[in-house]
C-alpha positions as CSV (number, residue, x, y, z in Angstrom):
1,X,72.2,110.7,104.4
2,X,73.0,107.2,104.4
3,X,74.7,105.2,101.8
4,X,74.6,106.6,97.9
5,X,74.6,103.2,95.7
6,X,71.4,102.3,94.6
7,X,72.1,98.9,95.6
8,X,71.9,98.9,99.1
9,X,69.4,101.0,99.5
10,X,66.8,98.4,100.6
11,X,69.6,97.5,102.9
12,X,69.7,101.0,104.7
13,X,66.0,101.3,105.2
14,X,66.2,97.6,107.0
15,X,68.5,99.1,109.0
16,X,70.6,95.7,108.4
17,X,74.6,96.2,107.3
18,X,77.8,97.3,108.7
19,X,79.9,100.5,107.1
20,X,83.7,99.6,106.9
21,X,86.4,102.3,106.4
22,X,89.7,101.3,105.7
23,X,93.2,103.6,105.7
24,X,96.6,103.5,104.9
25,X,99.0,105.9,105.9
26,X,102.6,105.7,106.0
27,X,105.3,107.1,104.5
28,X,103.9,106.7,100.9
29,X,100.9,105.6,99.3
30,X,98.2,106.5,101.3
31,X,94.6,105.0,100.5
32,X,90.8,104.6,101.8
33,X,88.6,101.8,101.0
34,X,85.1,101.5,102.0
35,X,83.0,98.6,102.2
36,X,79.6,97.7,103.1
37,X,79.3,94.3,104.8
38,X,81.5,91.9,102.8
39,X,81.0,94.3,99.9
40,X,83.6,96.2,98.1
41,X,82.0,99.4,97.7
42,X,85.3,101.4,95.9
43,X,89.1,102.2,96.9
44,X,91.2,105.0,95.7
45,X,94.4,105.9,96.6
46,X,95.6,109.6,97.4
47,X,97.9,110.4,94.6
48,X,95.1,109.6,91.9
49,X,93.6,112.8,94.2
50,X,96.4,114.9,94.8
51,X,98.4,114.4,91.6
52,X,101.5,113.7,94.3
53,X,103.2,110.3,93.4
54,X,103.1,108.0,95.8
55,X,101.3,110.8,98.5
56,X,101.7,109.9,102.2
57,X,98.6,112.4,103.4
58,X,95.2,110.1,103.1
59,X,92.6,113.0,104.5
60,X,91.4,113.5,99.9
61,X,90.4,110.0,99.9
62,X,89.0,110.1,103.5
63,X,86.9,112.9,102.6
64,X,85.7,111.5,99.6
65,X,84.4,108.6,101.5
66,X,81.9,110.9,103.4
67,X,80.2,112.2,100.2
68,X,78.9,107.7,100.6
69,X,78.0,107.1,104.2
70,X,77.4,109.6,107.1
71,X,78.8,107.5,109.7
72,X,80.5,104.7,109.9
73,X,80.7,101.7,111.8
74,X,84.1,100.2,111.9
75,X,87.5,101.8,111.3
76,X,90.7,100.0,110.4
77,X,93.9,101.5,110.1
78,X,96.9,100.3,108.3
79,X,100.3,101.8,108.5
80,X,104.1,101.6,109.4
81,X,104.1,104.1,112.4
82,X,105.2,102.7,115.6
83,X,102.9,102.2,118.4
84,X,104.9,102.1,121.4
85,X,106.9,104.8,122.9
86,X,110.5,103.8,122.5
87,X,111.5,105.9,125.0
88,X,109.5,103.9,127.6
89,X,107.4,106.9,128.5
90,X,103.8,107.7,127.9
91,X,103.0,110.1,124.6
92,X,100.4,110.6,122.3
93,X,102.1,109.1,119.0
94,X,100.9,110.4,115.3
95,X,98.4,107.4,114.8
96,X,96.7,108.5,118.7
97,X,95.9,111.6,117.3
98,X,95.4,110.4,113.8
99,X,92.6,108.2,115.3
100,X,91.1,111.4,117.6
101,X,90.6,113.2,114.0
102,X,89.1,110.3,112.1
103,X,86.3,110.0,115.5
104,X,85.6,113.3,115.4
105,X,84.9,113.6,111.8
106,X,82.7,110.1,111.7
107,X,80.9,110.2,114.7
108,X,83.4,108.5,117.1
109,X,80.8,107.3,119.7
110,X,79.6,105.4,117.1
111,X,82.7,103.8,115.7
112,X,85.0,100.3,116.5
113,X,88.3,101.2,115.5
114,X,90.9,97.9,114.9
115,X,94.4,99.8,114.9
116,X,96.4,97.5,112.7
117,X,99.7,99.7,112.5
118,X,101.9,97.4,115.0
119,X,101.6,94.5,112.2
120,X,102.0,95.8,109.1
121,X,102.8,92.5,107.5
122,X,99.8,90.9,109.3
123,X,97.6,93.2,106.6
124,X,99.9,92.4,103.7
125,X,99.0,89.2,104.4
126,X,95.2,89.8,104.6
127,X,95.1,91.7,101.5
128,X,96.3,88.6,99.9
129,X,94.3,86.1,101.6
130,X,90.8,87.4,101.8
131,X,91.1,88.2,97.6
132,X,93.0,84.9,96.8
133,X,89.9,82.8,97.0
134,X,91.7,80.2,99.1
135,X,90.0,78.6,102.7
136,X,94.0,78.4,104.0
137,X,97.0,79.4,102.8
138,X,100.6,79.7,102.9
139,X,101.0,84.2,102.9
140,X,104.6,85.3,102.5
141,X,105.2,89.0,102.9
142,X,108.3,90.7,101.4
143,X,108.6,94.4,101.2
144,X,110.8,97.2,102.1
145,X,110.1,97.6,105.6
146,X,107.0,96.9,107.7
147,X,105.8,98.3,111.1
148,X,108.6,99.3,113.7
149,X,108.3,97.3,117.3
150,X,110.3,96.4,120.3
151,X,111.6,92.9,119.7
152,X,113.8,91.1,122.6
153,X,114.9,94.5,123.6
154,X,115.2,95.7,120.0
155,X,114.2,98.5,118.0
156,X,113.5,96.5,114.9
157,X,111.3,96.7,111.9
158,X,109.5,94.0,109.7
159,X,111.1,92.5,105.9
160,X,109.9,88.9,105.9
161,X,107.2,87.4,107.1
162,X,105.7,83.8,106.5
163,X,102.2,82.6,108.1
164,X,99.5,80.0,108.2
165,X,96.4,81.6,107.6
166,X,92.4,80.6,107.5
167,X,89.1,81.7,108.4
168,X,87.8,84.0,109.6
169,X,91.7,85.1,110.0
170,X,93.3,81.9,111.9
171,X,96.9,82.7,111.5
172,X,100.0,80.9,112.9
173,X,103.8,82.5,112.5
174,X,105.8,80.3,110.6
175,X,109.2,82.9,110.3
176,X,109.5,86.4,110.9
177,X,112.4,88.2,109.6
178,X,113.4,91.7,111.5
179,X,116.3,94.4,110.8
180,X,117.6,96.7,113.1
181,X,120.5,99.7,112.7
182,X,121.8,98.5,116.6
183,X,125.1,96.9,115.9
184,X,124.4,93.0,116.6
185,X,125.1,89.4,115.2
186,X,122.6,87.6,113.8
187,X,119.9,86.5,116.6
188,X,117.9,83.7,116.1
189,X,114.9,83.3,118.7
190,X,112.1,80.5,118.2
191,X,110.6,81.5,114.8
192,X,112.2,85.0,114.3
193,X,115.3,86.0,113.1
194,X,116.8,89.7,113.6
195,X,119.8,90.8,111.6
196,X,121.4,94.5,110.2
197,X,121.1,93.2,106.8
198,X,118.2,94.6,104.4
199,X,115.3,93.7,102.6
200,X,114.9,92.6,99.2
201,X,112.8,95.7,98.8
202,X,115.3,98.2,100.2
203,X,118.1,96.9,97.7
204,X,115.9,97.8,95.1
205,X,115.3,101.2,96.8
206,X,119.1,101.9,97.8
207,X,120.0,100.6,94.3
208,X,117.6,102.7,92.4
209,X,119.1,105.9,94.6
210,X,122.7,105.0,93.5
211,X,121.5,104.7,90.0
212,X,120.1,108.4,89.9
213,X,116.7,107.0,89.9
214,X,115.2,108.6,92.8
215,X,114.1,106.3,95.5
216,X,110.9,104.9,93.9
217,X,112.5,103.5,90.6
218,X,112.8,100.1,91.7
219,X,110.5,99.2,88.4
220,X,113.5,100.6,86.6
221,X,116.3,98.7,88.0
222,X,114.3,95.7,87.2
223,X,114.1,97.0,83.7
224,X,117.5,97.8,83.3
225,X,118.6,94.2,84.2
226,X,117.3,92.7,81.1
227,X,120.6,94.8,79.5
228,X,123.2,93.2,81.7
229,X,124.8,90.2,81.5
230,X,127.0,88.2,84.6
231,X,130.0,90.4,85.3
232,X,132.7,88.7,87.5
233,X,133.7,91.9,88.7
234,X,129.8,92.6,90.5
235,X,129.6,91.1,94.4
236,X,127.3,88.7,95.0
237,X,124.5,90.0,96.9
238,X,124.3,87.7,99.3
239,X,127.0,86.4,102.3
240,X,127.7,83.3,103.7
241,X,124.2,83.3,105.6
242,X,122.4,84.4,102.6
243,X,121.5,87.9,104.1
244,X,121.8,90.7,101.8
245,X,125.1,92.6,102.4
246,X,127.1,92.6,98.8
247,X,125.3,96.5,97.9
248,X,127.7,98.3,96.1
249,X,127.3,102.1,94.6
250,X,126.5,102.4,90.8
251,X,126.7,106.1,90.8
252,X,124.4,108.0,88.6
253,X,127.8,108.4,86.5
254,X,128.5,105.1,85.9
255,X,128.2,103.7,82.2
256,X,125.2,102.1,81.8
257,X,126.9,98.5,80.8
258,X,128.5,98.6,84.4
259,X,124.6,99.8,86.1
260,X,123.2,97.2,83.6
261,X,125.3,94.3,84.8
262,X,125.2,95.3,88.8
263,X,121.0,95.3,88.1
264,X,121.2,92.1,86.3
265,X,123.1,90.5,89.0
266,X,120.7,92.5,91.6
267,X,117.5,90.8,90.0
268,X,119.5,87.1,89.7
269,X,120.5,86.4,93.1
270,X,117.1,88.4,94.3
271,X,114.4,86.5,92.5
272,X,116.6,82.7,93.0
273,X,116.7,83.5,96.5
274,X,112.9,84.7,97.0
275,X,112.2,81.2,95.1
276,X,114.2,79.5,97.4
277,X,112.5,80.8,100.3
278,X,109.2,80.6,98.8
279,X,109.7,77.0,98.3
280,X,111.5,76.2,101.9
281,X,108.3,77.4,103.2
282,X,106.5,75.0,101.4
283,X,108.2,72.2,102.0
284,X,108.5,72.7,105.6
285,X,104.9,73.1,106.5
286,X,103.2,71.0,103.4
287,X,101.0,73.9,102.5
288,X,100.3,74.1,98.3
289,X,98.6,77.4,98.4
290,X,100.9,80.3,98.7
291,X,99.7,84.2,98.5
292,X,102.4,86.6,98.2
293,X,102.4,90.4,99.0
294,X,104.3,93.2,100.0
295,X,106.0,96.2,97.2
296,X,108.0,93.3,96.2
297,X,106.0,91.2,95.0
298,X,105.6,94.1,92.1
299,X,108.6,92.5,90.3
300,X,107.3,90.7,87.3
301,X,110.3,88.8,86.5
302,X,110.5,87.0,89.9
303,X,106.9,86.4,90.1
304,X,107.6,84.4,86.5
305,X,110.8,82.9,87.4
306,X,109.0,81.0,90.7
307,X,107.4,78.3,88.1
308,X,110.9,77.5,87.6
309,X,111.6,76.8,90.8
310,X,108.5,75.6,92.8
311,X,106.7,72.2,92.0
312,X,103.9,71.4,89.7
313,X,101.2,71.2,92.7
314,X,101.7,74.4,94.3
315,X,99.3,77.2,92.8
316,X,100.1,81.0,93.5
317,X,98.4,84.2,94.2
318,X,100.5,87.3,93.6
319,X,98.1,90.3,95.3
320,X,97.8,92.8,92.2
321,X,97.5,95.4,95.3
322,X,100.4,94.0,97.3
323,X,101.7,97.5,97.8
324,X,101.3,100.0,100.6
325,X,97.8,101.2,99.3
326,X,96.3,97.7,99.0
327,X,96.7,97.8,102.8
328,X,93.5,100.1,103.4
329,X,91.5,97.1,101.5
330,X,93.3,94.4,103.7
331,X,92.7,96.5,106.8
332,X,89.2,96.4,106.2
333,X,88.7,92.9,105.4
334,X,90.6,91.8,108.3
335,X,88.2,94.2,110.7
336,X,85.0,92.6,108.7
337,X,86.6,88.9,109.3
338,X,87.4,90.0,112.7
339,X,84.6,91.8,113.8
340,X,81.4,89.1,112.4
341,X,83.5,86.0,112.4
342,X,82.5,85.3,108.5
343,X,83.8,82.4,107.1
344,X,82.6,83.6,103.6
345,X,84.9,83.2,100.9
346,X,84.5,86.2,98.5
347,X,87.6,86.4,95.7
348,X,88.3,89.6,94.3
349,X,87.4,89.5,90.8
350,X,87.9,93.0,89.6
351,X,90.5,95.8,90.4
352,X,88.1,98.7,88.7
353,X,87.3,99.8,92.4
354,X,87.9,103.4,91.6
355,X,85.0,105.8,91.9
356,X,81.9,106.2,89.3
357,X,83.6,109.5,87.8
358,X,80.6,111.5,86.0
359,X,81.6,113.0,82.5
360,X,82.0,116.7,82.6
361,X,81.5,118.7,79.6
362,X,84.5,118.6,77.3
363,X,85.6,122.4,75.8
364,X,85.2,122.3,71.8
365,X,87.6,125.2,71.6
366,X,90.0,123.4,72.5
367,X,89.4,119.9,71.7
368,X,87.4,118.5,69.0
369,X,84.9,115.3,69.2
370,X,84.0,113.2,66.7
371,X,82.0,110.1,66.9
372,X,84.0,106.5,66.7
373,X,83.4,102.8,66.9
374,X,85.7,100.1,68.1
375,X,86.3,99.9,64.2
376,X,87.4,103.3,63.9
377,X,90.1,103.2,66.7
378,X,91.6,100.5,65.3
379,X,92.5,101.7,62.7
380,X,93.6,104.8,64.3
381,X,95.6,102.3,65.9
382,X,96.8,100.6,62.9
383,X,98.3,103.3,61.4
384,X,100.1,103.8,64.3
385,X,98.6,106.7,66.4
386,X,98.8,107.1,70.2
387,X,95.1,106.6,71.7
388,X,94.5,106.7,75.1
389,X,91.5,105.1,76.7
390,X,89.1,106.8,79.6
391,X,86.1,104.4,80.5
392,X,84.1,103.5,83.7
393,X,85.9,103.2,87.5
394,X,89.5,103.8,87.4
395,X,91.8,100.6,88.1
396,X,92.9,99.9,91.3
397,X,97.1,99.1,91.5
398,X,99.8,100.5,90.0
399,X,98.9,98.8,86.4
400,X,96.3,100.1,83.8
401,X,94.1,97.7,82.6
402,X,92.3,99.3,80.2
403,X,90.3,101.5,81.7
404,X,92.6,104.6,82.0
405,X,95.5,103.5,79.4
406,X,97.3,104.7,77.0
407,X,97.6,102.6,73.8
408,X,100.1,102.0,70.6
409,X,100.5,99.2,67.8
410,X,102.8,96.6,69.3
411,X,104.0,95.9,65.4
412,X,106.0,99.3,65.2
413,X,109.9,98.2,65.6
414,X,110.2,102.0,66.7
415,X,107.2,101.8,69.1
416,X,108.9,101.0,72.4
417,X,111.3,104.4,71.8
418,X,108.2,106.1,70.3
419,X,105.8,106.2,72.8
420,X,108.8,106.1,75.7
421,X,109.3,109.8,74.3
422,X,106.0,110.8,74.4
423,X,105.4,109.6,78.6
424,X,108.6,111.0,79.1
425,X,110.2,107.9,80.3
426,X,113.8,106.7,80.0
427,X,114.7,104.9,76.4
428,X,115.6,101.6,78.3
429,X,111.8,100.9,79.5
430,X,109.6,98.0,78.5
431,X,105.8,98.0,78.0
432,X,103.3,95.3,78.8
433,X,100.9,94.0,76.4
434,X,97.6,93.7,76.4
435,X,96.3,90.0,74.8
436,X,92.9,88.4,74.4
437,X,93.2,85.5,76.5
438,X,91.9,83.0,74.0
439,X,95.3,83.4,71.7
440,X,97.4,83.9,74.8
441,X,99.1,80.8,73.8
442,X,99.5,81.3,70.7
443,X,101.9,84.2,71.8
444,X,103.4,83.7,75.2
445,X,104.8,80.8,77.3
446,X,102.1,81.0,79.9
447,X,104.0,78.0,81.8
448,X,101.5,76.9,84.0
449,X,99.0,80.5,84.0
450,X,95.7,80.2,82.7
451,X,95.6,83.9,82.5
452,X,96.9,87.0,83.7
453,X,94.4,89.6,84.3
454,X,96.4,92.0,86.5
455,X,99.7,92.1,85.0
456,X,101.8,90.7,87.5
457,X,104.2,88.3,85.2
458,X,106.4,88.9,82.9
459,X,106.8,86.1,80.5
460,X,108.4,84.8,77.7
461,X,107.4,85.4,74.0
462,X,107.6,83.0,72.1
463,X,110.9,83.2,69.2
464,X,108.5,82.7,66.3
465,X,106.2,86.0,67.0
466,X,109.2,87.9,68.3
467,X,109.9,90.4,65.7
468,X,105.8,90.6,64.9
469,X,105.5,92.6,68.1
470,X,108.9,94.2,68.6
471,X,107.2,96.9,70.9
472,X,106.3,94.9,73.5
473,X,109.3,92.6,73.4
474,X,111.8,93.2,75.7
475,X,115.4,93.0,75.1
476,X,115.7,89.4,76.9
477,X,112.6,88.2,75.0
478,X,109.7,89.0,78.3
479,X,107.0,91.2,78.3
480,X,104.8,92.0,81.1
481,X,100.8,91.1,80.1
482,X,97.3,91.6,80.7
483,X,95.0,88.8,79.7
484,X,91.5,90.6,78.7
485,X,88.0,88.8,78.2
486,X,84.8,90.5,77.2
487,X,83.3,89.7,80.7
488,X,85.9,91.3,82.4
489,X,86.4,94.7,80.1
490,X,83.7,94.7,77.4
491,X,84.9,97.9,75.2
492,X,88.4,96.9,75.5
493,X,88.0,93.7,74.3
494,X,86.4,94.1,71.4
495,X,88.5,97.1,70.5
496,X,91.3,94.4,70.5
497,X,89.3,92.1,68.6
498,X,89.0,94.6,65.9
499,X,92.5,95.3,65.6
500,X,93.1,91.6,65.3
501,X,90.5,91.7,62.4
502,X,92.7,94.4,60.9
503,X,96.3,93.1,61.5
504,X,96.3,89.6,62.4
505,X,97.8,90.6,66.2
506,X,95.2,90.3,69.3
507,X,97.8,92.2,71.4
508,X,97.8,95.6,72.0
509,X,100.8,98.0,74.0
510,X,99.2,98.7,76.9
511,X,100.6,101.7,79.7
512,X,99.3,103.8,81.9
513,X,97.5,107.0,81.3
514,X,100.0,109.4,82.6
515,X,103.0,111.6,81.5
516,X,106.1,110.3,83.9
517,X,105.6,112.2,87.6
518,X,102.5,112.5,87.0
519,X,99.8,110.0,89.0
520,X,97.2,107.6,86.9
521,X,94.6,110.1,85.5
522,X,91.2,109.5,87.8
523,X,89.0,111.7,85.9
524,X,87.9,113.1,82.6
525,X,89.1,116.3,83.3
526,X,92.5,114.7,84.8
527,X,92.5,112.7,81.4
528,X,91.6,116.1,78.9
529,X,94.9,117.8,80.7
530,X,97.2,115.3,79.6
531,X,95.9,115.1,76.2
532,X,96.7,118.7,76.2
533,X,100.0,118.9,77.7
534,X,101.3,115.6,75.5
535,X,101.8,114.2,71.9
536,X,99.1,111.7,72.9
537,X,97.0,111.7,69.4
538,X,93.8,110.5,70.6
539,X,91.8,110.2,73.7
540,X,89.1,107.7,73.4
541,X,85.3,107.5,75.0
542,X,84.2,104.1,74.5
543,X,81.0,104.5,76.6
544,X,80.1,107.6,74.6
545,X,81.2,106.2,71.3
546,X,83.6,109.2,70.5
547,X,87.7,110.4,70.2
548,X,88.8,113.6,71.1
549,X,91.7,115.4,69.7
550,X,93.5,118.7,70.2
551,X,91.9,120.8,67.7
552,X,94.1,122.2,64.5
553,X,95.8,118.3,64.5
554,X,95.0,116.0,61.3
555,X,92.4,113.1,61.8
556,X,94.2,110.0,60.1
C-alpha cells in the first residue's frame, strides 16, 4: 500500500524513510500525527472527527492514519495516564493494553514504540522546542495537570516544569513543580517542589466551574476579566509562598460585576506571577530563548503582558499547539530526535496540517452556488454579511486562521453582539482580528512582535483606530490577532486586500467555523451543515471561485 502523497513516492520505492505515528490520549483532546522522516505529513485531532468537543477517544484519527501508510515504524504515545501501579502490585494499566491494540492493528513486530505517558511535560516541552526553530532553549511548561507518578513516596502529578533543552533532545531539569491531595507541607527536594496547592491551569478550570461555565471555559473567564476592575473585597490568589490557595466560589448566581471583578483579579495576579517566574528562570540559568507550552499558554493576555516584564534580549516562542493535542506532534518529534539522533533544525511554519479534504458535491436544492471573486465577497463583507470561509487543509490548534473561519466587518459597532448571536456564544466574548501584516502597525501596538501568525497575543489597539473597528476591540482596548501574508494564506489575503480597497481597513473579524458545542468544521460537508443549521449568510469556496447560500435567502 505504502504511503499516499505523491511526494514520497520515489522515497518508498528506495525503500529509504521511516513512518512515525504519534498519539495523544488523555482525558481530553485526543490526536494523531503522522510523519514521514522529519516530515510533517498531517495531524488532526479527534473532535474535528467525532464532532465531540474536546473528545478523549483517539481510535477516528488513528484509523484515518491507515488509509496513508500500511505499517508503521515507530510509535509514540503521549498522555497523562499513570504508568506505575500505585498499589505496588503488577497490572496491566490502560496505556498496556492501549499499546497491545495499536501493535496489533500496525503490524507490532514491525514497530518501536517510545511510551512517553510518565512525562507528560517532557512532550509539552518537545512540541515547543522542535517547532520553535531554536538549537537550545529555555521550555517552561504550565498547564492543568501533567502525568501522575510516584515522587519521594508521593502520589503526585505534574503543574510546572522548567528545562534546558538541545539537540537531538539534550534536556537538563531546572524546577519541577508537583501537587498532590495527601495532606503535607510544602517539600522542597533538589530541584522539585511538591505542594497541595494548584495549577494556574486548574484555577482557571475550577473558576470557570464556579462561574457556570462548564469545566472547559477557561477562554471565558479570561474574557470576562477585561469587565472587572480591582475589588478589595476579592482574595488575593496567592499566599505567603506564592502558591495558589486564595480560590473563592463565584457561583453561577453571582452578578456579573462580582464574577467580573474575581476574573479580573484571577487573570492579574495569574499572568504577573507566570512573568515573574518566566523571568526568574531566565535570570537564573542566562538562557534568552524561552519556549512556552502547556493549555495555559492559550491565554492571550498573559502571553502579551510578558513583554512588560521580561528584558529586551529575550525572544519567545508561545507553541500555537501547546494544548493536549499538540502532544501527538511533540511525541513524534521527540521519537524521530530520539530514534536517528538528527540534529536538523526544521521550524514549523504552518499549522494547516489537517487532511487534503476532497470537495463533495454540494445539493442545489438546498443551497444555491453562484460564482464569486475576492472582489465579490468583499463587498458581501462590506455591507455587512456573515461569510464563512472553507479552503484547503483544516488548521491545526484551537484558532481559525482562515482556512475554516467564519468572517464579519470589524467596522459594525453592533458586530461583536451580532455575530456573538449567531455562534451562540455569551454577549461578553471578544473576537480576534485578522490583519495584513504590512499595516499591522499601523493598527496595533505589536511591542516587540514582528507578526503574529497563530493568534496567540492579545494586544493593544491603538486609541486613534479604536472606534474604526469597534468589533474587534475589546472592552479594555486588546484584541487577539492573526497576522496574514500572501505566502502564508494566498485567497485570504487578497480577500483582505480587497476589503481594504473597499473600506480603507486591512482587518477582518476572524472566528472559528463553528456554532458554540460544536467542534471546528473539517469538511465540506461538516461546513454545508452549519450553513444550514445557522444565520451564517454566506459560505465561501475560494479555490472553486464560488459562495453558497441557503436557497429562498436574498443575494446582497
Amino acid at each position: 500500500m505504502g504511503y499516499r502523497f505523491e511526494s514520497y513516492q520515489d522515497s518508498i520505492l528506495k525503500g529509504k524513510y521511516m513512518i512515525i505515528v504519534g498519539v495523544n490520549t488523555s482525558p481530553h483532546d485526543s490526536s494523531a500525527t503522522l510523519m514521514i522522516d522529519n516530515d510533517l505529513v498531517f495531524h488532526i485531532e479527534s473532535e474535528r472527527l467525532s464532532n465531540i468537543k474536546h473528545d478523549e477517544v483517539p481510535f477516528e484519527a488513528i484509523r484515518r492514519i491507515k488509509d496513508y501508510v500500511d505499517h508503521v515504524d515507530v510509535l509514540a504515545l503521549s498522555g497523562t495516564y499513570p504508568t506505575t501501579p500505585f498499589d505496588g502490585g503488577r497490572k496491566q494499566n490502560a496505556y498496556e493494553a492501549y499499546i497491545y491494540g495499536l501493535g496489533r492493528s500496525f503490524k507490532m513486530h514491525r514497530m518501536k514504540v517510545y511510551d512517553f505517558s510518565y512525562s507528560h511535560h517532557r512532550v509539552h516541552a518537545a512540541t515547543a522546542f522542535y517547532n520553535s526553530g531554536f538549537d537550545k532553549a529555555l521550555c517552561i511548561v504550565k498547564d492543568g495537570s501533567g502525568s501522575r507518578i510516584i515522587k519521594h513516596g508521593l502520589d503526585v502529578e505534574e503543574i510546572g516544569s522548567c528545562f534546558i533543552v538541545g539537540y537531538p533532545f539534550k534536556e537538563e531539569l531546572v524546577f519541577q513543580h508537583f501537587i498532590t491531595t495527601e495532606e503535607i507541607e510544602p517539600l522542597r527536594v533538589d530541584k522539585t517542589l511538591i505542594t497541595n496547592s494548584m495549577s494556574e491551569g486548574n484555577a482557571y478550570h475550577l473558576s470557570s466551574m464556579s462561574m457556570g461555565f462548564g469545566g472547559d471555559g477557561a477562554g471565558k473567564v479570561m474574557g470576562l476579566s477585561s469587565y472587572g476592575h480591582d475589588d478589595p473585597s476579592v482574595s488575593q490568589i496567592f499566599d505567603e509562598n506564592n502558591l495558589i490557595s486564595g480560590l473563592e466560589s463565584c457561583g453561577s448566581a453571582s452578578p456579573f460585576e462580582t464574577k467580573a471583578n474575581y476574573a479580573y483579579r484571577l487573570q492579574m495576579d495569574v499572568q504577573n506571577k507566570v512573568a515573574q517566574d518566566i523571568l526568574g528562570f531566565v535570570k537564573q540559568t542566562g538562557i534568552k530563548n524561552v519556549c512556552l507550552s502547556g493549555g495555559f499558554f492559550l491565554n492571550c493576555m498573559s502571553n502579551y503582558n510578558l513583554f512588560s516584564v521580561l528584558p529586551e534580549d529575550v525572544t519567545v516562542y508561545v507553541e500555537p499547539m501547546c494544548y493536549d493535542a499538540g502532544n501527538s506532534l511533540g511525541a513524534a518529534k521527540l521519537a524521530y530526535y530520539l530514534e536517528t539522533g538528527s540534529t536538523e533544525i526544521k521550524p514549523q511554519r504552518t499549522l494547516f496540517l489537517g487532511e487534503v479534504q476532497p470537495y463533495t458535491e454540494i445539493d442545489e436544492e438546498v443551497f444555491e452556488i453562484i460564482n464569486s471573486s475576492h472582489e465579490d465577497v468583499a463587498q458581501l463583507l462590506a455591507n455587512r454579511n456573515i461569510v464563512a470561509i472553507y479552503q484547503g487543509r483544516s488548521e491545526s490548534g484551537p484558532r481559525s486562521l482562515g482556512n475554516r473561519s467564519i468572517l464579519y466587518d470589524p467596522r459594525d459597532v453592533n458586530g461583536k453582539d451580532h455575530v456573538n448571536v449567531v455562534k451562540k456564544r455569551e454577549w461578553f466574548r471578544p473576537f480576534a482580528g485578522t490583519v495584513l501584516l504590512e499595516n499591522v502597525h499601523d493598527w496595533f501596538n505589536m511591542k516587540r512582535l514582528k507578526d503574529s501568525p497563530f493568534m496567540m497575543y492579545a494586544v493593544e489597539v491603538l486609541p486613534e483606530v479604536r472606534d474604526i473597528i469597534p468589533a474587534i476591540t475589546h472592552v479594555d482596548g486588546s484584541c487577539r490577532i492573526q497576522t496574514v501574508t500572501s505566502e502564508e494564506n494566498h485567497h485570504f489575503y487578497k480577500l483582505i486586500e480587497e476589503f481594504y480597497v473597499l473600506t480603507g481597513v486591512p482587518i477582518l473579524l476572524n472566528t472559528s467555523f463553528n456554532l458554540a458545542g460544536d467542534a471546528i468544521v473539517e469538511t465540506l460537508d461538516n461546513a454545508l451543515d452549519t450553513l444550514s443549521r445557522s444565520e451564517i449568510d454566506y459560505l465561501y469556496l475560494p479555490e472553486k471561485g464560488i459562495v453558497v447560500k441557503k436557497r429562498g435567502k436574498v443575494y446582497e
